[in-house]
C-alpha positions in Angstrom: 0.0 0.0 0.0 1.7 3.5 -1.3 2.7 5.8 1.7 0.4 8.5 2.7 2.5 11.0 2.9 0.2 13.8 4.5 -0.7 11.4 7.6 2.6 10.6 8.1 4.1 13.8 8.7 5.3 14.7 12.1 3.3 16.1 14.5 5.4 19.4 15.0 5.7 20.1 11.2 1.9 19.5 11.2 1.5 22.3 13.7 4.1 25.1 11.9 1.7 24.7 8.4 -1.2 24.8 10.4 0.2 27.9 12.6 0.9 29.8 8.9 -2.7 28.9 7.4 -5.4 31.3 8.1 -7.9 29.7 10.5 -10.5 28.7 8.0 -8.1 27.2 5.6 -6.9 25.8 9.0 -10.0 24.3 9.4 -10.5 22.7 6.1 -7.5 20.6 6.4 -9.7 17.9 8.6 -10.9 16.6 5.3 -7.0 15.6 4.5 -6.6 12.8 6.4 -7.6 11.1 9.2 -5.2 12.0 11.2 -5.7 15.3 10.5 -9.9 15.6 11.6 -9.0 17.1 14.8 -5.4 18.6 14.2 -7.0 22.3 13.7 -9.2 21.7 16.5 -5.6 22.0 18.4 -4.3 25.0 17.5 -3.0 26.8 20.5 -2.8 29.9 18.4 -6.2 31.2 17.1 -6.7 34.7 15.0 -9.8 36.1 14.2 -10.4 38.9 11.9 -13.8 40.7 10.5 -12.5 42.1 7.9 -10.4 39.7 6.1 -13.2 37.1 6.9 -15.7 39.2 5.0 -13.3 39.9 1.8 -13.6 36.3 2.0 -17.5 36.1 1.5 -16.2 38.0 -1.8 -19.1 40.4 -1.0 -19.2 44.2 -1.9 -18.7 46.6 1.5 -22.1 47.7 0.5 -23.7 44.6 0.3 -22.6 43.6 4.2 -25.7 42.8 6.0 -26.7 41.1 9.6 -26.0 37.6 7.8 -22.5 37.9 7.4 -22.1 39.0 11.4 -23.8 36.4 12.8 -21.6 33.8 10.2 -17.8 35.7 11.7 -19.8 35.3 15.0 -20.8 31.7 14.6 -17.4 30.9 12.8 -15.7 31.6 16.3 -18.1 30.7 18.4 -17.8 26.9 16.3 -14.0 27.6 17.0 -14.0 27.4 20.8 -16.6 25.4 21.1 -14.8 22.0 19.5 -11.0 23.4 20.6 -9.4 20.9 22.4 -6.6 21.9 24.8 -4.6 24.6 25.9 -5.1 28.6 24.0 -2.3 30.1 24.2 -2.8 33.0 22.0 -6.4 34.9 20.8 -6.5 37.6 18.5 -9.3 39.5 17.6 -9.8 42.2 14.9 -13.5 43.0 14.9 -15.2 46.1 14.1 -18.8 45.2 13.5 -19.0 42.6 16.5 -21.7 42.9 19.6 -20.5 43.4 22.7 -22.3 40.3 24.3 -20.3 37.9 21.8 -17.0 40.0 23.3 -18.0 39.3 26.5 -18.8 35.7 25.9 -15.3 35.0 24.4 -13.2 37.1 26.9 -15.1 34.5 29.6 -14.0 31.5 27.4 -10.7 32.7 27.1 -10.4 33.4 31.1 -10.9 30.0 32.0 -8.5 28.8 30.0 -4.8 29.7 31.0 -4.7 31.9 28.2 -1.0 33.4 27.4 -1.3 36.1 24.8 -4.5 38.3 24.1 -4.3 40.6 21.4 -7.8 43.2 20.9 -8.4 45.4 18.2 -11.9 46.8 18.6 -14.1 49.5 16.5 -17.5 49.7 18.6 -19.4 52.0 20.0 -19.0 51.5 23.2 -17.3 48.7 25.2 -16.3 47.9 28.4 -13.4 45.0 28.7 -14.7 42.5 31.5 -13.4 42.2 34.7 -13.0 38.2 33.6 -9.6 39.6 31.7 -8.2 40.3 35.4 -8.5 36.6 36.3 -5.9 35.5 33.4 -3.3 35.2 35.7 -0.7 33.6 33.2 -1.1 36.3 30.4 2.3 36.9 29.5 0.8 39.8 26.7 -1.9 41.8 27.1 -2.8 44.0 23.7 -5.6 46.3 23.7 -6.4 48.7 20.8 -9.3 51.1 19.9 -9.4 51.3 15.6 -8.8 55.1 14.5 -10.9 55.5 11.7 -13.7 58.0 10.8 -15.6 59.7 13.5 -13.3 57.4 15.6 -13.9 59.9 18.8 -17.6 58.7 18.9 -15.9 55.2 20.1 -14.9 54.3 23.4 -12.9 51.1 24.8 -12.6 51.3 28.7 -10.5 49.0 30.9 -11.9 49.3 34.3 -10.6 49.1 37.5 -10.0 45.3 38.4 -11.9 43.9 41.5 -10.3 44.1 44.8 -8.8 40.7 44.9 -6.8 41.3 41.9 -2.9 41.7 42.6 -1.5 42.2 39.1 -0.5 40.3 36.4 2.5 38.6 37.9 3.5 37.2 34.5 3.2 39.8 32.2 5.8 41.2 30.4 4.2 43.0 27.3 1.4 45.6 27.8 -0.3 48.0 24.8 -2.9 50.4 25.5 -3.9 52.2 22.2 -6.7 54.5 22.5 -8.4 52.6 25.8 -9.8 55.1 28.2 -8.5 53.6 31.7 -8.4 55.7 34.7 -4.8 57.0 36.1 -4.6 54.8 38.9 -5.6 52.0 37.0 -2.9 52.4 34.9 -0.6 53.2 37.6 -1.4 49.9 39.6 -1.6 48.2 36.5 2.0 48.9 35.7 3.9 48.7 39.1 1.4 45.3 39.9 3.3 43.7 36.6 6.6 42.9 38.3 8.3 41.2 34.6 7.0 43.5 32.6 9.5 44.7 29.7 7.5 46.2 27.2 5.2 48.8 27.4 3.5 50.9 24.4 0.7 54.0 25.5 -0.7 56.0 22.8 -3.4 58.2 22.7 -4.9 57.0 26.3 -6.3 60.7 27.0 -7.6 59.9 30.5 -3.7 59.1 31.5 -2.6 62.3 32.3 0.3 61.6 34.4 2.8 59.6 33.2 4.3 57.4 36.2 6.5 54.5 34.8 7.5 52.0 37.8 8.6 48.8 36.0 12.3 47.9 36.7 12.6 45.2 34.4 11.3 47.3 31.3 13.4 47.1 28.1 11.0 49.0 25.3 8.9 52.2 26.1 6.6 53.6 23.5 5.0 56.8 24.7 2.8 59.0 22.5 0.3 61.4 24.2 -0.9 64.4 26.1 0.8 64.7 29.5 0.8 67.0 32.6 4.0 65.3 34.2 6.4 62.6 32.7 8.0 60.8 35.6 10.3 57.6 35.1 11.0 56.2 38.1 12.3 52.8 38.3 13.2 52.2 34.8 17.4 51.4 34.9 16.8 48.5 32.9 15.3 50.3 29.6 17.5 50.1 26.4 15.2 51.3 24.0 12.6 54.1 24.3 10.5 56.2 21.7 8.6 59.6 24.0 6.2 60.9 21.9 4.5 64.0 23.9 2.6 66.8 22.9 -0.3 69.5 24.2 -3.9 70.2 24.6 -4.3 73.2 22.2 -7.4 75.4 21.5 -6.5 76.4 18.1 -3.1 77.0 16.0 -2.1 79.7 17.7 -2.2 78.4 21.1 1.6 77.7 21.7 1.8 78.0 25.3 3.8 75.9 27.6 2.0 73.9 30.2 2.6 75.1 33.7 2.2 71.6 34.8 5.5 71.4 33.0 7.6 73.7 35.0 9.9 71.9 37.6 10.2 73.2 40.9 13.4 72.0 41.3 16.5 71.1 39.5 15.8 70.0 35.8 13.4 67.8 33.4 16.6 66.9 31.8 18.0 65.6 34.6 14.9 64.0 35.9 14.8 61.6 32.8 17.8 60.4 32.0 18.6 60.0 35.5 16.5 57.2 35.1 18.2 55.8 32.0 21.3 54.7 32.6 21.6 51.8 30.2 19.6 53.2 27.4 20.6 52.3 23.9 18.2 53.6 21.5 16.0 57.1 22.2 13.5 59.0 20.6 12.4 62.1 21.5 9.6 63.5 19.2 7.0 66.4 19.1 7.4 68.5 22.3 9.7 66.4 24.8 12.6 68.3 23.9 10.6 71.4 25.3 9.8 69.0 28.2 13.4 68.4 28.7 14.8 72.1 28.6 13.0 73.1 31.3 15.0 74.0 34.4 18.3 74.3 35.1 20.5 72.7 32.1 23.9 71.5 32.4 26.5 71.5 30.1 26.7 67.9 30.3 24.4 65.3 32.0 26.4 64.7 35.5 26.3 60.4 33.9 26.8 60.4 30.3 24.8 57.9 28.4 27.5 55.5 28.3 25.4 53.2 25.9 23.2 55.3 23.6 24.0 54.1 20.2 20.8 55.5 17.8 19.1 58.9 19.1 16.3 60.3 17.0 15.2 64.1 17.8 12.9 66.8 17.1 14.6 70.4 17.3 12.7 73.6 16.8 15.4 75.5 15.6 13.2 79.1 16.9 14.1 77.6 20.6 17.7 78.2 21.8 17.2 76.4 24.7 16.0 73.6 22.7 19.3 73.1 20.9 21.1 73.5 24.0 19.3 71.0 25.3 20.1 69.1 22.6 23.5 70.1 22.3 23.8 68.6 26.1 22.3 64.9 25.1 25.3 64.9 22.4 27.7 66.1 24.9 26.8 63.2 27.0 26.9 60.2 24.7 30.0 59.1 23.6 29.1 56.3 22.3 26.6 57.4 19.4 26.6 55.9 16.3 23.2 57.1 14.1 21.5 60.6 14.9 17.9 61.3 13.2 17.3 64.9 13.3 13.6 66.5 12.2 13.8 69.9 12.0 10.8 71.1 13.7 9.3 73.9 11.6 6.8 74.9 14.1 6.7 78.2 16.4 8.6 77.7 19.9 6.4 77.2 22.6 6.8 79.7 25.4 5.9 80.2 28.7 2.9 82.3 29.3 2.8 86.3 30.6 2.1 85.2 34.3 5.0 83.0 34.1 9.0 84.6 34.0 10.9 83.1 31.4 14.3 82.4 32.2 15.9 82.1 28.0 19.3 80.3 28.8 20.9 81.7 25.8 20.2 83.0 22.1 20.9 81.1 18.9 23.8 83.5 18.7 25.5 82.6 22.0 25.0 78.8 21.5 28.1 77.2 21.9 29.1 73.8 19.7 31.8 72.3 21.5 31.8 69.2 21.6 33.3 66.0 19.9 31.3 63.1 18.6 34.0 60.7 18.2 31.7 57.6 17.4 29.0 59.4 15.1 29.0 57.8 11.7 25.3 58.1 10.2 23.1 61.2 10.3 19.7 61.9 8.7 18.8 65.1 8.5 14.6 66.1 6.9 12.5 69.2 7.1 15.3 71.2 6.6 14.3 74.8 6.0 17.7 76.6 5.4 17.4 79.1 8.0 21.3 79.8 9.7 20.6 77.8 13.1 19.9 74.9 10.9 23.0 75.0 8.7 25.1 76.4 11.5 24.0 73.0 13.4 24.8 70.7 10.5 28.7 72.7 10.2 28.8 71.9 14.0 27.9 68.1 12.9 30.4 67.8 10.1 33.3 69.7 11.9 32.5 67.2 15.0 33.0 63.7 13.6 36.2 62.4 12.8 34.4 59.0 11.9 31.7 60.4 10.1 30.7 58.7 6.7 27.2 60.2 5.6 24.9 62.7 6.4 22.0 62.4 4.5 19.7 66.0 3.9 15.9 65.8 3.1 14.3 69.6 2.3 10.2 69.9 3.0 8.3 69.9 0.0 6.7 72.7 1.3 7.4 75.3 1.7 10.6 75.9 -0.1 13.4 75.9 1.4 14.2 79.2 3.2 18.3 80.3 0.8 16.9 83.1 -0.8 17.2 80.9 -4.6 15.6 78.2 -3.0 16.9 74.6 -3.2 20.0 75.0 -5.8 21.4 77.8 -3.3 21.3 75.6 -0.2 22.9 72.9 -1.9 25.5 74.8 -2.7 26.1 76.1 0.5 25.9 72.8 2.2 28.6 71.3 0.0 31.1 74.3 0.9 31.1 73.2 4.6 34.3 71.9 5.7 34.4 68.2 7.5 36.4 66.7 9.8 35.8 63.2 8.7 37.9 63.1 5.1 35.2 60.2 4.3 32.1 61.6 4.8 29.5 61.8 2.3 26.7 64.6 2.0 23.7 63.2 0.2 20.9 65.7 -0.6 17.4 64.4 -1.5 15.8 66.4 -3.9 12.5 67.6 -3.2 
């Protein structure tokens, strides 16, 4: 009798084509073999998605109708009923779900040791049950809110957990994208997560304050409105992206938040303080605004012995921004790759009420420094004005290793050399480097 090859495949390569199919071609495979009736029916990994399973119906958008719901619905609902074993990972994209079937499946899922739960939810209004607080062995927890049109008429709340709840003592990944979940919530939730080592926030408006307290995290992914930005156990982060910007009543509004003003000592310091083995750093949008405030050193007091890749946004209207800047280059002697955007918006300033201490003009900023390790630069939004070229003459003159610098104008406006583009190019390519190898690319346009 020939070989049946299918049925005689191994159990573990079974499970890796299995893990690649999408579910329902998963589940289609029980008509290959015998062997294979109930191998889908063991998937520890199960995806789910509304969307993809409609383009599937090969149905119009238009044409969608309460039919094909109730089939996505049934299709999981078939799915965990007939699962044997362990879950270890559910993932969810729905957008057109109830929020009884959500509930139903979170309840499943609770009572099941489930390891990874991945949401990403478009519905009117939903409130994550407190069952998710009993999945003690989630090691990822992933909870998103869709952006799409009218996308503010949507709410995703995480509520407080119930008293018994001690944290998720396994967790180590965490994402909150657009979930309203009170402050101390998200305060307990974080310091109540003792292996926790990654941790993305974005756009969670009702987190004003932003207390991080997770010694064991490695990634941080900030992007919001904050009041406060406090680090304060995080020695073990190596790569972190802080993404902060401000409540504003119209384009005009370019006011500094009070709630931003130390009382003491520095921002600066504050921060990186906190971030003594930090390898890769972003600071976008208004941080660097964040970080001037207060007293600024020349240097940080503990350079960052390990930063290798820092990304920035300078507003090149703020002095104290580029010193600020100029004071993060100081201290990291061990930089390789240096993103700068030129930020092309007014400064922010301090309001009438408030005294504002300018710690130097863009004439009296001084650009002493070396940046011995510094071989890659990329350099967009550049406008032309002279703090921005006099900053790129400080980078060429500064980096004996330097082997390109790479130069990307906006598209618009034009760039500020009174004959636009061919002028700036020209000056840029009279600047003297100290690096005899480095190369100055321009981009067009």
């Amino acid at each position: 009798m020939e070989l049946d090859r299918i049925s005689s495949l191994p159990n573990d390569v079974t499970e890796k084509i299995l893990s690649r199919l999408p579910l329902r071609e998963a589940v289609r495979t029980s008509v290959l073999s015998s062997k294979w009736r109930y191998k889908s029916a063991m998937l520890q990994d199960l995806g789910f998605d509304e969307y993809g399973w409609r383009e599937s119906q090969n149905r119009e958008v238009d044409d969608y109708d309460d039919q094909i719901q109730t089939t996505f619905v049934n299709m999981v609902d078939h799915v965990l009923l007939l699962h044997i074993g362990p879950i270890r990972k559910f993932e969810l994209f729905a957008d057109e779900v109830a929020t009884r079937d959500l509930d139903r499946w979170l309840t499943h899922l609770s009572r099941n040791s489930i390891k990874e739960l991945v949401l990403c939810l478009w519905v009117e209004e939903y409130h994550i049950p407190l069952c998710v607080f009993s999945c003690q062995d989630l090691v990822l927890l992933d909870l998103t809110k869709y952006f799409l049109m009218d996308s503010n008429l949507t709410e995703v709340w995480l509520p407080k957990p119930p008293s018994t709840f001690k944290g998720f003592r396994s967790l180590k990944s965490l994402q909150l994208v657009g979930i309203t979940v009170a402050q101390n919530v998200f305060e307990n939730l974080i310091c109540c997560s003792p292996l926790l080592e990654r941790l993305i926030l974005q756009h969670c408006d009702s987190v004003t304050t932003l207390n991080i307290d997770a010694p064991n995290l490695k990634f941080l992914n900030i992007l919001g409105v904050f009041d406060v930005v406090n680090l304060k156990s995080t020695l073990n982060l190596t790569d972190a992206s802080i993404f902060v910007t401000i409540n504003s009543d119209g384009p005009h509004d370019r006011w500094v938040p009070v709630s931003w003003v130390p009382s003491s000592s520095s921002n600066l310091l504050k921060i990186f303080d906190h971030l003594p083995n930090i390898q890769r750093l972003a600071i976008k949008s208004h941080f660097l605004k964040y970080l001037s405030l207060g007293a600024l050193p020349e240097k940080l007091p503990k350079p960052c012995e390990y930063l290798n890749v820092l990304s920035i946004d300078i507003c090149f209207d703020d002095p104290d921004a580029i010193l600020t800047a100029l004071c993060i280059l100081r201290s990291s002697p061990a930089l390789q790759e240096l993103e700068i955007l030129m930020d092309r918006r007014k400064k922010l300033t301090r309001r009438s009420s408030v005294v504002e201490e300018q710690k130097s003009s863009c004439l009296d900023v001084s650009y002493n420094c070396t940046l011995s390790q510094l071989r890659l630069v990329q350099i967009t939004e550049i406008s032309g004005v002279k703090a921005e070229l006099d900053f790129i003459r400080f980078l060429l003159l500064s980096s004996p290793l330097l082997e390109r610098m790479t130069i990307t104008p906006p598209k618009f406006p034009k760039p500020a050399s009174e004959d636009g583009f061919p002028k700036l190019v020209k000056e840029l390519l009279q600047f003297k480097r100290e690096s005899k190898h480095a190369e100055i690319i321009l981009l067009d346009p």
